[in-house]
C-alpha positions as CSV (number, residue, x, y, z in Angstrom):
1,X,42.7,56.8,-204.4
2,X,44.3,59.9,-202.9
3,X,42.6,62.2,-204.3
4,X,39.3,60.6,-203.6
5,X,40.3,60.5,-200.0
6,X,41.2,64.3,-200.2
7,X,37.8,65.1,-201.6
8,X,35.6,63.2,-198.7
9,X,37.9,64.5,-196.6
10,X,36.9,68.0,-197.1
11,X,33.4,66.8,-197.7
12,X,33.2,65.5,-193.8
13,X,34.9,68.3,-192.7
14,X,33.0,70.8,-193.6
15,X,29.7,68.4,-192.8
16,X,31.8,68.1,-189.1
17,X,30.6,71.8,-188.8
18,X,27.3,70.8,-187.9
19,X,28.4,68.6,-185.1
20,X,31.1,71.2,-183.9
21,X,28.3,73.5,-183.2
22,X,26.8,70.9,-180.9
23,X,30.1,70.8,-179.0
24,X,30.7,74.3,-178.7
25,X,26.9,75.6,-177.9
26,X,27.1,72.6,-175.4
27,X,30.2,73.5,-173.8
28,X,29.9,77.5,-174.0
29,X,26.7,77.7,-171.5
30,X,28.9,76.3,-168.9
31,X,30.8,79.4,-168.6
32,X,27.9,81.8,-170.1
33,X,26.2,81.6,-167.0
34,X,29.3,81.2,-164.5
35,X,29.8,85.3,-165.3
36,X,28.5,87.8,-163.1
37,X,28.5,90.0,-166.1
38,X,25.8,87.6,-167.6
39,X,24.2,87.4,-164.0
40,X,23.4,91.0,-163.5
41,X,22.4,91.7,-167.1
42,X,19.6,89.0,-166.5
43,X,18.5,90.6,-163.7
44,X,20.1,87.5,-161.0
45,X,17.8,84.6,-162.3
46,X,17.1,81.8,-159.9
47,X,18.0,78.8,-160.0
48,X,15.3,77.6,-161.6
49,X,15.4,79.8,-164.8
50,X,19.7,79.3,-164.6
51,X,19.1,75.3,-164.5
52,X,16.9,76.1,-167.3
53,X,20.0,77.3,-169.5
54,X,20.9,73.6,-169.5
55,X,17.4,71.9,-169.6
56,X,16.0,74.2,-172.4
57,X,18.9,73.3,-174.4
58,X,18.6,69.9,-174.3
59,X,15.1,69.6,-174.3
60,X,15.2,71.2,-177.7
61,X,18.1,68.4,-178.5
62,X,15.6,65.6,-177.9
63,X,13.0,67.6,-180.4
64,X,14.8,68.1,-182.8
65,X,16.2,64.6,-182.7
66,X,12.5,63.7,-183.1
67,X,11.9,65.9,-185.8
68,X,14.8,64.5,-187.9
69,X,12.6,60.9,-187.3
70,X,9.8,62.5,-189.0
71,X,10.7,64.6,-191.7
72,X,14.1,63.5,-192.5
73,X,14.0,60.7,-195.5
74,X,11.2,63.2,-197.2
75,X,13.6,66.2,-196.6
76,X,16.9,64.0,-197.2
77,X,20.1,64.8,-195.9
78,X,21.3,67.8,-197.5
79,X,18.4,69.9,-197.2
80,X,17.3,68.7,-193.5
81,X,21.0,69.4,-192.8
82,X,20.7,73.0,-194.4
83,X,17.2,73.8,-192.6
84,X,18.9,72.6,-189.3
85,X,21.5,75.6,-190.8
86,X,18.8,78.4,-191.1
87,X,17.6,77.4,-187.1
88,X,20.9,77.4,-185.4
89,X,22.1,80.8,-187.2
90,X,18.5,82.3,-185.8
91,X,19.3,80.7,-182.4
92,X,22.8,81.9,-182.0
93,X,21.8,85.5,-182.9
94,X,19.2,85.3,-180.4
95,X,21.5,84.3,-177.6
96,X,24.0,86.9,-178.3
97,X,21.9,89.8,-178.5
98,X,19.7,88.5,-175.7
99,X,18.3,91.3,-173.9
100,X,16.3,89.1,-170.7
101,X,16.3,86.0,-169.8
102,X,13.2,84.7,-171.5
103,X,14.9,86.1,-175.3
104,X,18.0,84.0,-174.2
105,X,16.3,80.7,-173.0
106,X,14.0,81.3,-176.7
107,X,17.5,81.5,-178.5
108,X,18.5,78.1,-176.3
109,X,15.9,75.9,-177.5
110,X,16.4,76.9,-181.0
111,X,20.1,76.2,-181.3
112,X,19.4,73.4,-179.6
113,X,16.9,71.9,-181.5
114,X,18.8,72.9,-184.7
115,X,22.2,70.5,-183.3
116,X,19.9,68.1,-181.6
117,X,18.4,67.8,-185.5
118,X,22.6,67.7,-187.1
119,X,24.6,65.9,-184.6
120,X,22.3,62.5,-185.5
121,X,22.2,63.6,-189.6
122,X,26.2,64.2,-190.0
123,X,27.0,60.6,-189.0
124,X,24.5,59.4,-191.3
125,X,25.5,61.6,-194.1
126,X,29.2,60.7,-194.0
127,X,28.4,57.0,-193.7
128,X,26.7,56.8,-197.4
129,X,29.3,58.5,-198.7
130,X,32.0,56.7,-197.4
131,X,34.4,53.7,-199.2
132,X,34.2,51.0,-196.9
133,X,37.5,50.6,-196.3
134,X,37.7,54.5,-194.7
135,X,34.3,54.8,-193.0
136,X,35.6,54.7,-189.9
137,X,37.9,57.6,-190.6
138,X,35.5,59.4,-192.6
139,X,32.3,58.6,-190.5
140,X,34.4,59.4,-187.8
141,X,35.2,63.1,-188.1
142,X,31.7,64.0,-187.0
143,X,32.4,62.8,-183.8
144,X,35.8,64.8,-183.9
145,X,33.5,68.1,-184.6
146,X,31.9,67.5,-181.2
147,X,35.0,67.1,-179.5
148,X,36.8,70.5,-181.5
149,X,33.6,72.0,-180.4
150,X,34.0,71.4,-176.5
151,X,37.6,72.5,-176.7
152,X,37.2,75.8,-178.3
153,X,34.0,76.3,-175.9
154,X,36.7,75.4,-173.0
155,X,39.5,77.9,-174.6
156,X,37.2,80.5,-175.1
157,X,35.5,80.4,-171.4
158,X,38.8,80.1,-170.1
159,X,40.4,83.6,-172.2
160,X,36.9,85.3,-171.5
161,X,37.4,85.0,-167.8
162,X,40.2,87.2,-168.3
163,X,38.1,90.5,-169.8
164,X,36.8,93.2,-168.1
165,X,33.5,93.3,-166.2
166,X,30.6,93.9,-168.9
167,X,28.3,91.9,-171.7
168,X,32.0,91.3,-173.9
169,X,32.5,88.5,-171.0
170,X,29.5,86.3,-172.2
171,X,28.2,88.1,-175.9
172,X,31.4,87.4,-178.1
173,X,31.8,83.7,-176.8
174,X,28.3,83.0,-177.7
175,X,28.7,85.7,-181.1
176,X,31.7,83.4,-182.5
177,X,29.1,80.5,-183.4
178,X,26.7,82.7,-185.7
179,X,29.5,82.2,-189.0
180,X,29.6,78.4,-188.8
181,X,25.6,77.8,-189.7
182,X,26.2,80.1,-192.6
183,X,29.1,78.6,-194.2
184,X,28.1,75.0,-193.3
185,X,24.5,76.3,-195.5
186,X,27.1,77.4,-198.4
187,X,28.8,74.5,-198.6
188,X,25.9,72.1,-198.4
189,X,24.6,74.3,-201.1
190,X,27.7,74.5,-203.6
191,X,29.7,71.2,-203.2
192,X,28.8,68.7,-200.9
193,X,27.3,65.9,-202.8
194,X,24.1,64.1,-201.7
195,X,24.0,60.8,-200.9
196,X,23.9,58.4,-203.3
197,X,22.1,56.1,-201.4
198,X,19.6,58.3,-200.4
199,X,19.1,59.0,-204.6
200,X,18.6,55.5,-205.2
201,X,15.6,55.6,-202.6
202,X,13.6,58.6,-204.3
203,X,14.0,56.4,-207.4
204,X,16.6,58.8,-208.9
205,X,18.8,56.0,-210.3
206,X,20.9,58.7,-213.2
207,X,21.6,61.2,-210.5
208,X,22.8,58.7,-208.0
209,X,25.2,57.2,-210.6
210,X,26.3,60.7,-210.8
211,X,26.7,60.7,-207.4
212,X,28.7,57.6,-206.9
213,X,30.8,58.0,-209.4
214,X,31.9,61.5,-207.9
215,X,32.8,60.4,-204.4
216,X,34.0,56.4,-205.7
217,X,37.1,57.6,-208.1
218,X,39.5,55.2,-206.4
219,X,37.4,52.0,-208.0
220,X,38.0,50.3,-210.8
221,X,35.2,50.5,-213.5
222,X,34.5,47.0,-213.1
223,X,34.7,47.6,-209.5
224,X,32.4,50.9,-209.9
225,X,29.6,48.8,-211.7
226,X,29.9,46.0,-209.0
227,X,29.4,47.9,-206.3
228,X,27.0,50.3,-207.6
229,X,24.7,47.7,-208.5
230,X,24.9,45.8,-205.4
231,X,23.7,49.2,-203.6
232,X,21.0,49.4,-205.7
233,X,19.8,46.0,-205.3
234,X,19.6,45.6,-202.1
235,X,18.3,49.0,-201.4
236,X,15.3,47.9,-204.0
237,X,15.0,44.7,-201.9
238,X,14.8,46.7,-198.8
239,X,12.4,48.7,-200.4
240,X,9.6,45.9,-200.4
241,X,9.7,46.5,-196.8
242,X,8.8,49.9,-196.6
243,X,8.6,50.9,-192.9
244,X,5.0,52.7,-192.1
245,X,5.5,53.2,-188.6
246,X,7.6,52.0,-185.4
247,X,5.8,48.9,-184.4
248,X,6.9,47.5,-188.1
249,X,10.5,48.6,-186.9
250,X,11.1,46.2,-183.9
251,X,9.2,43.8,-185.6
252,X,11.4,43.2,-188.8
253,X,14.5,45.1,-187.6
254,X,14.5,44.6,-184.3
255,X,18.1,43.6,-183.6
256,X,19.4,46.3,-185.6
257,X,17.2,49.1,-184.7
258,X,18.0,48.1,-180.4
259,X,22.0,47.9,-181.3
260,X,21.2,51.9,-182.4
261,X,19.0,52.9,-179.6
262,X,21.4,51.2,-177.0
263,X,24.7,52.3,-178.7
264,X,23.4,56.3,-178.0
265,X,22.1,55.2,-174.5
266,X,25.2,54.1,-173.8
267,X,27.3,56.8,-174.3
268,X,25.1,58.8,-171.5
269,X,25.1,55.9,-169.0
270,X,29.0,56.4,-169.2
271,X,28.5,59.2,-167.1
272,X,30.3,61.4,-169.7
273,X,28.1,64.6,-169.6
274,X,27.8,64.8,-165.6
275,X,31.5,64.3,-165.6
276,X,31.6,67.5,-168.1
277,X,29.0,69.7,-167.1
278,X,30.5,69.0,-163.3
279,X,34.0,69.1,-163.7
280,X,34.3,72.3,-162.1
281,X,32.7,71.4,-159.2
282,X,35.2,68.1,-158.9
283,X,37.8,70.5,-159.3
284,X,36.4,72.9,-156.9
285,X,36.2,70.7,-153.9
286,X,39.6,69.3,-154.7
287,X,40.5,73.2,-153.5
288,X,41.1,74.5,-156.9
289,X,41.0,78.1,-157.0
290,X,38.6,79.8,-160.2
291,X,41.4,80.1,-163.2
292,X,43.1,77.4,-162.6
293,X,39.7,75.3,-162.6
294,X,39.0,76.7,-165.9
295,X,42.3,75.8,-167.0
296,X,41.9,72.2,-165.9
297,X,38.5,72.7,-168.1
298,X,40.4,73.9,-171.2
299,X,43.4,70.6,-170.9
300,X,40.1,68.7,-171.0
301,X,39.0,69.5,-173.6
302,X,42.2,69.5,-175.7
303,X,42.7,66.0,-174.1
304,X,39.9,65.3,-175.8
305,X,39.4,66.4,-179.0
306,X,43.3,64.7,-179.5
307,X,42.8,61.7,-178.4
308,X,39.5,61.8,-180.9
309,X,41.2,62.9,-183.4
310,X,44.4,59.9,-183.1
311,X,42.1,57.1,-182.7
312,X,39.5,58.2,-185.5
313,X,42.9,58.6,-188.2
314,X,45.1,55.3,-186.6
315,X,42.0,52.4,-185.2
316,X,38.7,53.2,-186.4
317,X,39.1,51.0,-189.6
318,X,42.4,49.1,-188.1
319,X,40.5,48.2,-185.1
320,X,37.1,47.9,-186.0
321,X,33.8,49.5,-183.9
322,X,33.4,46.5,-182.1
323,X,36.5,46.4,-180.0
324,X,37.1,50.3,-179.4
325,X,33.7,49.7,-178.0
326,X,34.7,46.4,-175.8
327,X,38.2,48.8,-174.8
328,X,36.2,51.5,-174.3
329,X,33.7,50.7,-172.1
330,X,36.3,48.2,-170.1
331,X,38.4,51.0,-169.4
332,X,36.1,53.5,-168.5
333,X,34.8,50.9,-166.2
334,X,38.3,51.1,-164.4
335,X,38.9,54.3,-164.5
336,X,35.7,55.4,-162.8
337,X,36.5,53.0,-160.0
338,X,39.9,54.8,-159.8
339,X,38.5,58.3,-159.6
340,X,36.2,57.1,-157.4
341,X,38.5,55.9,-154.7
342,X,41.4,58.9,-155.2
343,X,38.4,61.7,-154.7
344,X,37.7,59.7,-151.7
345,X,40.9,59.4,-150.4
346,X,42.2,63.0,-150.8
347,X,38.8,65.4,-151.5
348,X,38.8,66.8,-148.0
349,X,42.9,66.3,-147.3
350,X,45.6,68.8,-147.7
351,X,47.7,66.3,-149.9
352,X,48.2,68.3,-153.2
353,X,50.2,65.1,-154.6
354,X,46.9,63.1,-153.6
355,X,44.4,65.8,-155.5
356,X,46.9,65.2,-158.1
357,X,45.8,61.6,-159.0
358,X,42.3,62.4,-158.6
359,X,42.4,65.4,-161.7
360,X,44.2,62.8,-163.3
361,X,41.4,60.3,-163.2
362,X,39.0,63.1,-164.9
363,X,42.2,63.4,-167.2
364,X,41.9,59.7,-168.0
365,X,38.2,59.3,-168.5
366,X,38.2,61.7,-171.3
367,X,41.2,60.3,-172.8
368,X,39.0,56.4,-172.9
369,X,35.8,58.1,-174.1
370,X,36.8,60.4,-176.6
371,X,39.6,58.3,-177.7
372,X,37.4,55.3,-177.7
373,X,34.0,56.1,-178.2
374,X,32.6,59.6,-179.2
375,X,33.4,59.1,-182.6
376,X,32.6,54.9,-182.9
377,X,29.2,55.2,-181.2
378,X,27.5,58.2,-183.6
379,X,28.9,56.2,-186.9
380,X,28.1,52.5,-185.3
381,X,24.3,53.4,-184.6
382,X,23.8,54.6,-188.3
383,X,25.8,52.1,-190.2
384,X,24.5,49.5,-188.8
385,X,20.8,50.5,-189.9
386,X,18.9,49.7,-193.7
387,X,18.2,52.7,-195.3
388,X,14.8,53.0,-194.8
389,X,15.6,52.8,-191.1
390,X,18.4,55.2,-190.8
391,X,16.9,58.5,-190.2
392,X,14.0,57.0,-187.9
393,X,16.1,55.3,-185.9
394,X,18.8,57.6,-185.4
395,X,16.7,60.4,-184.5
396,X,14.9,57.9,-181.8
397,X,18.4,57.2,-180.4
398,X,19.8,60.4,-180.5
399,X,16.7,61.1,-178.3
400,X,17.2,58.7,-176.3
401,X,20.8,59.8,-175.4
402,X,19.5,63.6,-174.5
403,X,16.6,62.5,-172.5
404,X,18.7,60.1,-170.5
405,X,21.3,62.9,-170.5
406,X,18.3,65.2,-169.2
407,X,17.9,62.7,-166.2
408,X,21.4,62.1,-165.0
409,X,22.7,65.8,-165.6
410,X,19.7,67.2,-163.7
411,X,20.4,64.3,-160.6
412,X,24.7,65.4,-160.7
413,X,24.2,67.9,-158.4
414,X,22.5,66.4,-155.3
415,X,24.0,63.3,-156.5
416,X,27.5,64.9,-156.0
417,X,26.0,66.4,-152.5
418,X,24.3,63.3,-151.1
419,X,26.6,60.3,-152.0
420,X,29.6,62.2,-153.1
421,X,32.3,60.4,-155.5
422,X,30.0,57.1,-155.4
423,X,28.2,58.7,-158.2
424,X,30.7,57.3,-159.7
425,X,29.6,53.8,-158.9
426,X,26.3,54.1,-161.1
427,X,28.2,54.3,-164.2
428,X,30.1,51.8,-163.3
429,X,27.6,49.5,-163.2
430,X,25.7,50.9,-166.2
431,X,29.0,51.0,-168.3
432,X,29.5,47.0,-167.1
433,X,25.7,46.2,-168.6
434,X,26.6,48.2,-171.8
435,X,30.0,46.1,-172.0
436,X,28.3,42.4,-171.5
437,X,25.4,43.7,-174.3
438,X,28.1,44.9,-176.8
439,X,30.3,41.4,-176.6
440,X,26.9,39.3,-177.0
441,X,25.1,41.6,-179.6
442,X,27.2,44.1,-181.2
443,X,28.9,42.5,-184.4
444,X,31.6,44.0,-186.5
445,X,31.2,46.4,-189.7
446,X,34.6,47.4,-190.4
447,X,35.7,47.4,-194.1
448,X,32.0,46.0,-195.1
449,X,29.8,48.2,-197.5
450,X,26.5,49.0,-195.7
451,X,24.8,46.9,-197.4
452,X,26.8,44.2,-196.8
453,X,26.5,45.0,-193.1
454,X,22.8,43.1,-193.1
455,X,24.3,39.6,-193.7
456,X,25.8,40.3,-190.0
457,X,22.1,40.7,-188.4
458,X,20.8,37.9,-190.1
459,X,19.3,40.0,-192.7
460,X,19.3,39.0,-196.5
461,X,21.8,40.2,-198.4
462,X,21.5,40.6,-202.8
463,X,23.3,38.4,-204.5
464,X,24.4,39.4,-208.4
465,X,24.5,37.6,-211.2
466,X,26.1,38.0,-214.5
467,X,23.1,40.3,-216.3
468,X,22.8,42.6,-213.7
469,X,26.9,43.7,-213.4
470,X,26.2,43.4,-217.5
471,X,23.7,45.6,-217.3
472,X,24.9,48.2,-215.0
473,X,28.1,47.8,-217.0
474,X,26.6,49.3,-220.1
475,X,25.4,52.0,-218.5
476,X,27.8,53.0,-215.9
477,X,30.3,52.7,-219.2
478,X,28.1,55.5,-220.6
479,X,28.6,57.7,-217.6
480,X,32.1,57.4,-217.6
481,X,32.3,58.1,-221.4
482,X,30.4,61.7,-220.7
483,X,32.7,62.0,-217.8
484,X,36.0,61.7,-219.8
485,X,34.3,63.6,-223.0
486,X,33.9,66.4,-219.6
487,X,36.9,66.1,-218.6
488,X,38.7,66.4,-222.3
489,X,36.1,69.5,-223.1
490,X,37.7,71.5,-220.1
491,X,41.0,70.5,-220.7
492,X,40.6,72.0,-224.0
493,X,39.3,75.4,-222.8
494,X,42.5,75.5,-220.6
């Protein structure tokens, strides 16, 4: 078991590269454009063309999102995920040796559509390769890659304001992504394993064994044939329902495809991207001066990416999605209320002690989210979709969060201006919605196989009988045989 834990372990790890990326490329703009270095060297764009920095980004996000909805079951996961590789390398050396605006908003829209394209595939990748009883942990490191990503882009920002006056400010910040798409391709390339589940679809039953039996060494080999055939049954029996295009979706999967979409809608309607993009305004009006707000950026992030990291390893599969979702969301909604009345109270006083408790309620929203629902929301909304679903569905959600992230993001600023901390209010209420929906309609997948997961939609799940485990028995006995007679053959060349 251990060692088969170890092994997925670095598998997701290294997969958790592709949603790092997202994090740090989403993070690292924040400052890129905050440097009069990078100001003057674009010849002092507007504010149209520096809003653009943002929108671009995301707009590309949303595509590629799109694009992983069209092409991404005939591609599969390993190779979308590698194409997605090729892009974001091209993007990121784009941005960094961006010599105008126009080459750097280019660059923007093509790392954006590259992460926009990963940060939806990851999840489902580690979720068909993950034991049941560890898919929470597993399926929850690509949301820790997200929150890794916004700490270093926080670090980084926060050192970088520190160097002299000149194109080093803003160049090597955006320069350190260009490895990661490389040696994410390598990997994907070399060890990582495709999904076995994804195998059985295109029909190649031998190399899906293969598969299985690679990344399920802590089973039995009773256990092994039981489970292995169960995959492929109901995956077969899925099959006979071949989705041909979205109206088909909503019409025989329509609880399960919504729980997705509204899972990814959530997460924006938290407020969780206004409260990151703007947290240097907060801090600003609070009467913070410039390093110190950066500072108060970095903690963020680290506050973040820990608390991601603790709850993935210690609750995920102790807890269950359902109720970090239901703690989540109920303590976001208090917390918001809380920051909410403490900027209110002490924004425009001189009460340092007051300011205090209002950077801590910025403090404490990160600590709910992150800890509660960054990772749980990306692996819900693709376990809890049939195969022939997952990629269509996911990439419709994930577009869904960056559109509605598109909307709020773009309103933060007047928002912030006009009704001040009340902003606050709106995802409040939104956050209270998502809470009531998730208690009535979001069921619990915790230590189920996904294919066990359709019984909790109402969906049919395969029953076995005695022939088929027989069947599967004789042949998965075969495979183990050549993986022994493997095994001894090395052993003896040692």
């Amino acid at each position: 078991m251990a060692g088969t834990i170890w092994y997925t372990l670095g598998v997701s790890m290294f997969a958790a590269i592709g949603t790092f990326l997202f994090g740090f490329d989403t993070g690292i703009a924040t400052t890129t454009i905050a440097h009069q270095s990078w100001i003057d060297y674009m010849d002092k764009p507007n504010k149209g063309l520096t809003g653009a920095v943002v929108s671009t980004y995301i707009a590309g996000e949303a595509v590629g999102a799109l694009t992983q909805t069209a092409i991404g079951d005939k591609l599969g996961r390993i190779r979308f995920m590698q194409m997605m590789c090729v892009i974001v390398t091209i993007g990121t050396v784009i941005q960094t040796a961006s010599q105008n605006i126009g080459m750097f908003l280019a660059g923007r829209v093509l790392a954006g559509f590259a992460v926009g394209g990963m940060v939806a595939t990851v999840p489902i990748y580690l979720s068909e390769i993950s034991a049941p009883n560890v898919r929470g942990l597993i399926g929850g490191i690509s949301g820790c890659g997200i929150s890794l990503g916004t700490m270093m882009s926080n670090w980084v920002g926060f050192a970088c304001s520190y160097a002299p006056y000149g194109a080093i400010q803003w160049r090597l910040p955006l320069g350190i992504q260009i490895p990661w798409g490389i040696i994410l391709f390598i990997g994907l390339a070399t060890f990582m394993p495709n999904s076995p589940r994804q195998l059985i679809r295109w029909g190649k039953i031998e190399e899906a064994r293969r598969a299985f039996l690679r990344i399920r060494k802590d089973l039995t080999s009773h256990e092994v044939q039981e489970e292995f055939t169960l995959m492929r049954r109901q995956i077969e029996f899925e099959q006979q329902r071949e989705i041909n295009g979205l109206g088909e979706v909503f019409r025989l999967f329509r609880h399960r495809a919504l729980v997705s979409i509204a899972v990814q809608t959530m997460t924006s309607l938290t407020g969780v991207n206004v409260i990151q993009y703007y947290q240097t305004i907060l801090f600003k009006s609070l009467g913070i001066n410039s390093h110190m707000i950066l500072a108060l950026a970095a903690i963020y992030g680290t506050l973040a990416f820990t608390s991601n990291v603790l709850t993935t390893r210690f609750l995920a599969d102790q807890w269950g999605r359902r109720k970090m979702i239901l703690a989540g969301l109920s303590a976001i909604i208090v917390i918001e209320i809380y920051a909410a009345v403490m900027q209110r109270e002490f924004q425009n006083t001189d009460n340092k002690t007051g300011k205090g408790f209002a950077v801590l309620g910025i403090y404490l929203f990160v600590v709910a989210y992150y800890g509660m629902l960054n990772s749980t929301t990306w692996l819900y909304g693709a376990e809890v979709l049939p195969i022939n679903l997952r990629s269509k569905v996911m990439g419709l959600a994930a577009a869904s969060h960056f559109i509605v992230n598109v909307g709020i993001t773009e309103a933060g600023p007047s928002a912030f201006a006009n009704i001040h901390e009340n902003y606050y209010y709106v995802f409040v209420a939104c956050s209270f919605f998502f809470l009531i929906l998730a208690y009535f309609f979001f069921p619990e997948t915790k230590k189920k196989t996904l294919e066990e997961i359709a019984a909790a939609f109402g969906d049919k799940v395969v029953l076995l009988d005695e022939n088929d485990v027989a069947t599967e028995s004789a042949v998965m006995g075969d495979k183990l045989g050549a993986v022994q007679v493997e095994s001894a053959v090395a052993s003896s060349k040692v």
